[in-house]
GUMARKE-621101 format. One record per atom (N, C-alpha, C): chain; atom name; x, y, z. Coordinates in Angstrom, 2 decimals, decimal comma. Layout:
<atoms>
<atom kette="A" atom="CA" x="X" y="Y" z="Z"/>
...
</atoms>
This chain:
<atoms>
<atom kette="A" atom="N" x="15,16" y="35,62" z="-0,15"/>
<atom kette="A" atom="CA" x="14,24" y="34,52" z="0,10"/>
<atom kette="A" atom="C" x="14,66" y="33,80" z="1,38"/>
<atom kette="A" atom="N" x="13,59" y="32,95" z="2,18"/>
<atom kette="A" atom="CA" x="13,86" y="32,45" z="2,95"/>
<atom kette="A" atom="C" x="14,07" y="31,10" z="3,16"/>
<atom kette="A" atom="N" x="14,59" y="30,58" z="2,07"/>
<atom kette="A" atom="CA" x="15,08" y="29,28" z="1,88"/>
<atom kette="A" atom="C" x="13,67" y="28,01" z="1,31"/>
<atom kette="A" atom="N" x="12,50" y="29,00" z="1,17"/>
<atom kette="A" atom="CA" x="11,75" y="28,19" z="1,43"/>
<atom kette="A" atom="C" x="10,67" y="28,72" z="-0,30"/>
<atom kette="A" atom="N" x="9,92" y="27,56" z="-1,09"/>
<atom kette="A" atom="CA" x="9,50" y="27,67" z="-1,87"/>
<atom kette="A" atom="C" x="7,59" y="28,29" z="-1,95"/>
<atom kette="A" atom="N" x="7,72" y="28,04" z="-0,66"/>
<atom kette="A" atom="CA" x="6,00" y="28,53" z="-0,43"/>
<atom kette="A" atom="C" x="5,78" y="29,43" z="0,74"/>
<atom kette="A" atom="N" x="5,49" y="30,53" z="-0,01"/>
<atom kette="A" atom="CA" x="5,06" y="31,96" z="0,22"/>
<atom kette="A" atom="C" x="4,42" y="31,76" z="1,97"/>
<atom kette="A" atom="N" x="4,70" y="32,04" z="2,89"/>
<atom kette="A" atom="CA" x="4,20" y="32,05" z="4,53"/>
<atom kette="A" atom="C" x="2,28" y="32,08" z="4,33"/>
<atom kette="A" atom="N" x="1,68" y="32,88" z="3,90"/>
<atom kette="A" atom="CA" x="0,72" y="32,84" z="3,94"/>
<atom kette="A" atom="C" x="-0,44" y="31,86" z="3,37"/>
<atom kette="A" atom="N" x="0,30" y="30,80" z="2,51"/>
<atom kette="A" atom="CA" x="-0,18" y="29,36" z="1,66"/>
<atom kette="A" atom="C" x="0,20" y="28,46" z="2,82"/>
<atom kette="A" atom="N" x="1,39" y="28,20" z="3,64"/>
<atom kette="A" atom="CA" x="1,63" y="27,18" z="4,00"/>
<atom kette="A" atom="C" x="0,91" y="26,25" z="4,63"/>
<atom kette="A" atom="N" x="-0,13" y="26,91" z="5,48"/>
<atom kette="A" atom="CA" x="-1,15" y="26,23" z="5,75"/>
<atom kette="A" atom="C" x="-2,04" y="25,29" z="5,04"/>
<atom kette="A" atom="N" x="-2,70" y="26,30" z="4,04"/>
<atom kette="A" atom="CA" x="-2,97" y="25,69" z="2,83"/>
<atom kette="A" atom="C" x="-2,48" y="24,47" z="2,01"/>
<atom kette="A" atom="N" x="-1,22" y="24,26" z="1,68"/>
<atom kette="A" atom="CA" x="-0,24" y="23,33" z="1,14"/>
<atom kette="A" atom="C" x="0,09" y="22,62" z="2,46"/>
<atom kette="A" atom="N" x="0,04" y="22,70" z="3,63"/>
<atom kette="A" atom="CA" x="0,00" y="21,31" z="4,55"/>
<atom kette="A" atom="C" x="-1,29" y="20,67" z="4,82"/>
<atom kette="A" atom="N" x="-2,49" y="21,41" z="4,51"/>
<atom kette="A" atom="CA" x="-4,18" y="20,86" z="4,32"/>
<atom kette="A" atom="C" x="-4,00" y="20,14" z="3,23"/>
<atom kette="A" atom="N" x="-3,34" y="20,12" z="1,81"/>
<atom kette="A" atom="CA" x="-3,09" y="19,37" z="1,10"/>
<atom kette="A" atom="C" x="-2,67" y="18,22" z="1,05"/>
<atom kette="A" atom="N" x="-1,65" y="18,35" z="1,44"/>
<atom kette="A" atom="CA" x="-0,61" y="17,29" z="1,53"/>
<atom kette="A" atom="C" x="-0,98" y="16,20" z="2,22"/>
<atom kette="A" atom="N" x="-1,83" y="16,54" z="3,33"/>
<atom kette="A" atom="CA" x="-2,46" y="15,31" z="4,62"/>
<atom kette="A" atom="C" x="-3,63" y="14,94" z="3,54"/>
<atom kette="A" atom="N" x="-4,33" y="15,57" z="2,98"/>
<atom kette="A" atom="CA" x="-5,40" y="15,08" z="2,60"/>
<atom kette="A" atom="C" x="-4,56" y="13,70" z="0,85"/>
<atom kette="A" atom="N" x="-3,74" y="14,56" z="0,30"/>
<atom kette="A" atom="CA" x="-3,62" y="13,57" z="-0,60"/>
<atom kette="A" atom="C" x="-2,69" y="12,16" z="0,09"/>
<atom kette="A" atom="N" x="-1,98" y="12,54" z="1,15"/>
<atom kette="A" atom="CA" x="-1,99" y="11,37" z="1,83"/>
<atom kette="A" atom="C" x="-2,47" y="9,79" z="2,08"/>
<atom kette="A" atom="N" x="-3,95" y="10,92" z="2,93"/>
<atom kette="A" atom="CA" x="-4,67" y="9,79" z="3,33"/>
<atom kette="A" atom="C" x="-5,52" y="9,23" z="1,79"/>
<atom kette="A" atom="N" x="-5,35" y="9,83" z="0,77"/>
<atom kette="A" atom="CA" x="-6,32" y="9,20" z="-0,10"/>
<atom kette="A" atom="C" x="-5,28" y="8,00" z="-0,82"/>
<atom kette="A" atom="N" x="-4,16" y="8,04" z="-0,40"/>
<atom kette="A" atom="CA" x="-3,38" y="6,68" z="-0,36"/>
<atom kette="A" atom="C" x="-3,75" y="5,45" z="0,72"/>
<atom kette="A" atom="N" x="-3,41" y="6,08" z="1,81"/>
<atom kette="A" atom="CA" x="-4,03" y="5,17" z="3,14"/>
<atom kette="A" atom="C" x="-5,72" y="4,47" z="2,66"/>
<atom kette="A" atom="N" x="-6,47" y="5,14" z="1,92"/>
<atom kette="A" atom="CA" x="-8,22" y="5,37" z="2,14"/>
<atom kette="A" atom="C" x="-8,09" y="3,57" z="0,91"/>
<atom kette="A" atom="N" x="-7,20" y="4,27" z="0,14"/>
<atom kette="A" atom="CA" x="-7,06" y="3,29" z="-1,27"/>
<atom kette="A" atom="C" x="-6,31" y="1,65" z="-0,91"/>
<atom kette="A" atom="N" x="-5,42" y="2,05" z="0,39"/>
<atom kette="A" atom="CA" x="-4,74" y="0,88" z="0,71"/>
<atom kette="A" atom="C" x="-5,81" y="-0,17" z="1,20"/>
<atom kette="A" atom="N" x="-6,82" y="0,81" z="1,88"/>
<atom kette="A" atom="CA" x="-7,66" y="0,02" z="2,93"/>
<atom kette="A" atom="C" x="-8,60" y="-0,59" z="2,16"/>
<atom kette="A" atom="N" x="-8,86" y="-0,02" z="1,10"/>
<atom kette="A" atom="CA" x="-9,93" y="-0,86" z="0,25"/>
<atom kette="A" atom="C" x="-9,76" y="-1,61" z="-0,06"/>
<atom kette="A" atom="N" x="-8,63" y="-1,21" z="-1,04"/>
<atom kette="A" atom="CA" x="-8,12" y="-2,90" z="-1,64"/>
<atom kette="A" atom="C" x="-8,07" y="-3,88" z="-0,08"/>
<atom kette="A" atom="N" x="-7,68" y="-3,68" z="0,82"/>
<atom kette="A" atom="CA" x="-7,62" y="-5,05" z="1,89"/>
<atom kette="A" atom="C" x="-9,23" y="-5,75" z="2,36"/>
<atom kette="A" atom="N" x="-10,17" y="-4,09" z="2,66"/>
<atom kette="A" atom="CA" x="-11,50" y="-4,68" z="2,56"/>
<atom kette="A" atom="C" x="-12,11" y="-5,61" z="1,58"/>
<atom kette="A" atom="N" x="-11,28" y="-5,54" z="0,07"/>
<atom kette="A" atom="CA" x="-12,39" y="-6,42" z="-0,86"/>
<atom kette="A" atom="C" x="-11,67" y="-7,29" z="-0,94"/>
<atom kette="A" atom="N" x="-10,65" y="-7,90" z="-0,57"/>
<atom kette="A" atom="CA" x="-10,26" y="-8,99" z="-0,92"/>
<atom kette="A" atom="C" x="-10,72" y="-10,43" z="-0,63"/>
<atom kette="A" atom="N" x="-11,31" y="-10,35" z="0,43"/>
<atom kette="A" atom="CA" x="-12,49" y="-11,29" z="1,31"/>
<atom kette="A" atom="C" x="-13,88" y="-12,00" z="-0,38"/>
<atom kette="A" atom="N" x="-14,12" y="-10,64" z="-0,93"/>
<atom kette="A" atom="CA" x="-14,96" y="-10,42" z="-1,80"/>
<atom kette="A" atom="C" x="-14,55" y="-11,14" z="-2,88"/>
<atom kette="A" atom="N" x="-13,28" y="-10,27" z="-3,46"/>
<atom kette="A" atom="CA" x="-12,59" y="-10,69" z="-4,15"/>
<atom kette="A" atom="C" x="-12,53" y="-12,30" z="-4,82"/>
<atom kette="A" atom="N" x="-11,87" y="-13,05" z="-3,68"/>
<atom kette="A" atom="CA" x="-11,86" y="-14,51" z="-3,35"/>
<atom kette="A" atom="C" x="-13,10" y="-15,52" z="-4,07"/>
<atom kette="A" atom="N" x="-14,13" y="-14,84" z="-3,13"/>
<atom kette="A" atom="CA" x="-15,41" y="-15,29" z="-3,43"/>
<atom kette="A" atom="C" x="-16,18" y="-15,47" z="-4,82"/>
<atom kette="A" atom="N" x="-15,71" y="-13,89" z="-5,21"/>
<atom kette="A" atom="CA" x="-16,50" y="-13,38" z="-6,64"/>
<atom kette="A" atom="C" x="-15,59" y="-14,20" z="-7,76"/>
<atom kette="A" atom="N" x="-14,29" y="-14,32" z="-7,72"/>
<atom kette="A" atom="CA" x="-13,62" y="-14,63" z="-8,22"/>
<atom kette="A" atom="C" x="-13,00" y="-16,04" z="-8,41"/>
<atom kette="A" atom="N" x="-13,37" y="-16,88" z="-7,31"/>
<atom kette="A" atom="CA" x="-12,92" y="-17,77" z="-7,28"/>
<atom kette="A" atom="C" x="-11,63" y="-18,06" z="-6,96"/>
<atom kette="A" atom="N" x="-10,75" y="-16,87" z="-6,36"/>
<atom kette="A" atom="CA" x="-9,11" y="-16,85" z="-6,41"/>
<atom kette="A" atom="C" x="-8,71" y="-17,67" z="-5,44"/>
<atom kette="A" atom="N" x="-7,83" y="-18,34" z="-4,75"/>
<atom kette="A" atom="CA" x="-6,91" y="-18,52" z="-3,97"/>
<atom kette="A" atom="C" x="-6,45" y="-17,66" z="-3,16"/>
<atom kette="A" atom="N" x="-5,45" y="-17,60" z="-2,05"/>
<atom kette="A" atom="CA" x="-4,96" y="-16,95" z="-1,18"/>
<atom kette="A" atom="C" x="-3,97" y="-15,80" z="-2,17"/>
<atom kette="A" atom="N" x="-3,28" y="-16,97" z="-2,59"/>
<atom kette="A" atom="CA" x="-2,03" y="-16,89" z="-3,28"/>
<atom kette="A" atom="C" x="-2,59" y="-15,83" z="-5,14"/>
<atom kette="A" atom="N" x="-3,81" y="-15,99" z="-5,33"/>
<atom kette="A" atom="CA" x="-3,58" y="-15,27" z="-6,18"/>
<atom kette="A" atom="C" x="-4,52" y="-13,72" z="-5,95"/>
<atom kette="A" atom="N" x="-4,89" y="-13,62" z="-5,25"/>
<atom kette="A" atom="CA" x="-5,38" y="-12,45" z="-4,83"/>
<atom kette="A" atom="C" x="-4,26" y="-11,84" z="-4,17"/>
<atom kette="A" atom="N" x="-3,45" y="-11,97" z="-3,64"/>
<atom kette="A" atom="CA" x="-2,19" y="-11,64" z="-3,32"/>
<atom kette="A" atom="C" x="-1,37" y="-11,09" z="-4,36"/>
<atom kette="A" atom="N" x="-1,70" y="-11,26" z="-5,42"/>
<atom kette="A" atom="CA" x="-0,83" y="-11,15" z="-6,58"/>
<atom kette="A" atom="C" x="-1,55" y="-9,97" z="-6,98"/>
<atom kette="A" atom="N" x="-2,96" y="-9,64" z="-6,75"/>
<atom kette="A" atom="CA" x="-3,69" y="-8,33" z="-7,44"/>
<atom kette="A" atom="C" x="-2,90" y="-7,96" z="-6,34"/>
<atom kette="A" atom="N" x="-3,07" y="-7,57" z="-5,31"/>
<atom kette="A" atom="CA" x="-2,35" y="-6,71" z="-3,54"/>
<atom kette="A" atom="C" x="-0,98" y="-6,20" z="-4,61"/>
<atom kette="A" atom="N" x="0,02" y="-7,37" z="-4,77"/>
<atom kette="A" atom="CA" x="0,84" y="-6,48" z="-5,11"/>
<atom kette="A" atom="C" x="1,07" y="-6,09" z="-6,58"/>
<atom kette="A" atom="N" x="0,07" y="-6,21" z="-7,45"/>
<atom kette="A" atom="CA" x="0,21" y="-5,45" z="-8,63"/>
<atom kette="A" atom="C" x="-0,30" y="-4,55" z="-8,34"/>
<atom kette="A" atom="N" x="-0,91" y="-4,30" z="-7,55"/>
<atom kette="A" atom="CA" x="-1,47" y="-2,57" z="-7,26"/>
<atom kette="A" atom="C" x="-0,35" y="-1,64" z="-6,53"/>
<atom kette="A" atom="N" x="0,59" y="-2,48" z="-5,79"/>
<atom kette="A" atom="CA" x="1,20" y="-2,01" z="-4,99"/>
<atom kette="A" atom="C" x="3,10" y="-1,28" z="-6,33"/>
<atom kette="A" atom="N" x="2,84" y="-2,19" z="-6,81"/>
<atom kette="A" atom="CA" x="3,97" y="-2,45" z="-7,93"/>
<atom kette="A" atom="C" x="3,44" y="-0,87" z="-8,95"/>
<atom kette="A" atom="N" x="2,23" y="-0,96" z="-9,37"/>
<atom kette="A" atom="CA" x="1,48" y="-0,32" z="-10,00"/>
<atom kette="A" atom="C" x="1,81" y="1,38" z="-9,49"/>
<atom kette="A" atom="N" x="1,42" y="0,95" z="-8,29"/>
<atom kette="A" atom="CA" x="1,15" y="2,81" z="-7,25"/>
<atom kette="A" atom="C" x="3,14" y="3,04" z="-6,81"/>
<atom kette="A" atom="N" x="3,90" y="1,91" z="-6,88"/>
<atom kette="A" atom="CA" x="5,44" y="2,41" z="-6,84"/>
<atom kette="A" atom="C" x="5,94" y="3,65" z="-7,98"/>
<atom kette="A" atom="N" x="5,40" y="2,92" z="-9,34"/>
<atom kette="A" atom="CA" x="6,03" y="3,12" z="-10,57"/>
<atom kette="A" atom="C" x="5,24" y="4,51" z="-10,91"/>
<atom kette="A" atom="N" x="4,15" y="4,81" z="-10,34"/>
<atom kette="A" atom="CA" x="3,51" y="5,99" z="-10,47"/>
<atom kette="A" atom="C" x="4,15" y="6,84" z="-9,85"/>
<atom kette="A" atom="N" x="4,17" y="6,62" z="-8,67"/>
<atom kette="A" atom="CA" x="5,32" y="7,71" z="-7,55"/>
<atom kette="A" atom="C" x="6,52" y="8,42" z="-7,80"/>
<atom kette="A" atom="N" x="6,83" y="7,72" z="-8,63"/>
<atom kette="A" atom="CA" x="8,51" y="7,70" z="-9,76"/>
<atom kette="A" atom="C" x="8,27" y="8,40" z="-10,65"/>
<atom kette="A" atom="N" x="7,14" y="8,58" z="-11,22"/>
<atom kette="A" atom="CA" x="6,30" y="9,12" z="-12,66"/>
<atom kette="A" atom="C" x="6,09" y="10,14" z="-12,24"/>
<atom kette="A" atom="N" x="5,63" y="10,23" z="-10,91"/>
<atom kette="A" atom="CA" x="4,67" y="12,09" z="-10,29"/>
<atom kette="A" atom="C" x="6,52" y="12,46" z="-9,92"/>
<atom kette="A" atom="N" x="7,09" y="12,00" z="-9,21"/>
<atom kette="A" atom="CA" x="8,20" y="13,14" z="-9,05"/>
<atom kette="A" atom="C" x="9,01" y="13,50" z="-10,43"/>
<atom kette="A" atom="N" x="9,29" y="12,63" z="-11,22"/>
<atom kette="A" atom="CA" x="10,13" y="13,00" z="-12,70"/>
<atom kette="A" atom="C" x="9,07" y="14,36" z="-13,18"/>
<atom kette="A" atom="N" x="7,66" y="14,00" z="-13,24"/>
<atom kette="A" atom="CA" x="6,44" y="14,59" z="-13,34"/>
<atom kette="A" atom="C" x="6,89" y="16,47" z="-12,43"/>
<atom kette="A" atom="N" x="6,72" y="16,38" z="-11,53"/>
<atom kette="A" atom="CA" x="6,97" y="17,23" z="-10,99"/>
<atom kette="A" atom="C" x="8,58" y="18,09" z="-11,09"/>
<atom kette="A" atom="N" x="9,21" y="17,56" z="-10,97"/>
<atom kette="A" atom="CA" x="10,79" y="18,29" z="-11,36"/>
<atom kette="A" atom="C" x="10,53" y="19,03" z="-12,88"/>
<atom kette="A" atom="N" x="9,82" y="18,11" z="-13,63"/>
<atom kette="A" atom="CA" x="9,61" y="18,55" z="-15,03"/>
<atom kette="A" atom="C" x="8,68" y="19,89" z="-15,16"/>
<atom kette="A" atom="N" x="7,84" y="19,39" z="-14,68"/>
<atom kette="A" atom="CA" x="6,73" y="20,52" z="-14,93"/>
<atom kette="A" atom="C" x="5,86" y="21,79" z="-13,88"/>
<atom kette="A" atom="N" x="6,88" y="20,85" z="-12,54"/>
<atom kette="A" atom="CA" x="6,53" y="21,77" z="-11,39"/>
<atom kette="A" atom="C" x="5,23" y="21,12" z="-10,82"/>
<atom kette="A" atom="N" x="6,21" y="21,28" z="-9,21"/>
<atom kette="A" atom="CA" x="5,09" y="20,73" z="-8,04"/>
<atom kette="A" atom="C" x="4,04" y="20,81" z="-8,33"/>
<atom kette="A" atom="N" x="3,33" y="21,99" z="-8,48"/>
<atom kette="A" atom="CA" x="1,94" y="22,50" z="-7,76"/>
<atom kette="A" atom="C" x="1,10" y="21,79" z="-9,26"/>
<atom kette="A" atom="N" x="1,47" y="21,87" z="-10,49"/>
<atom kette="A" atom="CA" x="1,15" y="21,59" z="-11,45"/>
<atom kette="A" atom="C" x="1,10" y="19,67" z="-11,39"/>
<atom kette="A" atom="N" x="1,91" y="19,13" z="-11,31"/>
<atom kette="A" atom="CA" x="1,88" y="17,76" z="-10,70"/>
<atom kette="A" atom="C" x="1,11" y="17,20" z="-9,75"/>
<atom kette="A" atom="N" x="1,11" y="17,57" z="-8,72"/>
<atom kette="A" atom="CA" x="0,08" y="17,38" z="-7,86"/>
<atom kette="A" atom="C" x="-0,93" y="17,51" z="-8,13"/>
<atom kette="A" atom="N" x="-1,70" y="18,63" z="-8,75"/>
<atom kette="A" atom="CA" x="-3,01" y="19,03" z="-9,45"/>
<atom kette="A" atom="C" x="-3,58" y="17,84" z="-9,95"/>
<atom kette="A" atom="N" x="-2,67" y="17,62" z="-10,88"/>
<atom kette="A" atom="CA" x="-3,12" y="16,66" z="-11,80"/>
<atom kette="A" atom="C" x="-3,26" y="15,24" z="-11,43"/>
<atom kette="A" atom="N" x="-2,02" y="14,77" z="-10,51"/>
<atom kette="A" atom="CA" x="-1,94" y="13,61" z="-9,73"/>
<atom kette="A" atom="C" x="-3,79" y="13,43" z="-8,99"/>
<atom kette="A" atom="N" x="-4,23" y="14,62" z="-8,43"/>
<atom kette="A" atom="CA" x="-5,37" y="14,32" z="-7,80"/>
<atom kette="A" atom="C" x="-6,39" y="14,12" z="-8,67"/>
<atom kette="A" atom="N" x="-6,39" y="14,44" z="-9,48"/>
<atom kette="A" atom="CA" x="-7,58" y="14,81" z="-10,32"/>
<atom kette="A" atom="C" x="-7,65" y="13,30" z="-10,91"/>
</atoms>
């Protein structure tokens, strides 16, 4: 083997992945910042407590991250990820 877990002819494939589940972090960050304007409004919140959803989501998407790799060591990448997207 060549030190490496994915077969030469996937790799492409599995780096089209990887950017795409990426950005659907980035896509998710940006929303939450777009509605918060909304948020405020609909809600009646404060600065200070809409800030507090920001980082329970953020607290939220840490503890998941921790969950998909234990997730993954356990049951295997490709199988983790799958599911992570879905």
């Amino acid at each position: 083997a060549n030190g490496t877990f994915c077969p030469r002819t996937r790799r492409r494939y599995v780096l089209i992945a990887a950017i795409l589940a990426s950005a659907l972090g980035f896509i998710d960050g940006s929303v939450l910042a777009i509605a918060m304007p909304a948020l405020r409004e609909n809600l009646g919140a404060s600065l200070a407590e809409v800030q507090w959803i920001s980082n329970a989501y953020a607290l939220t998407l840490s503890a998941l991250i921790l969950a998909g790799g234990a997730a993954g060591d356990r049951f295997g990448l490709r199988r983790a990820f799958v599911t992570g997207i879905a």
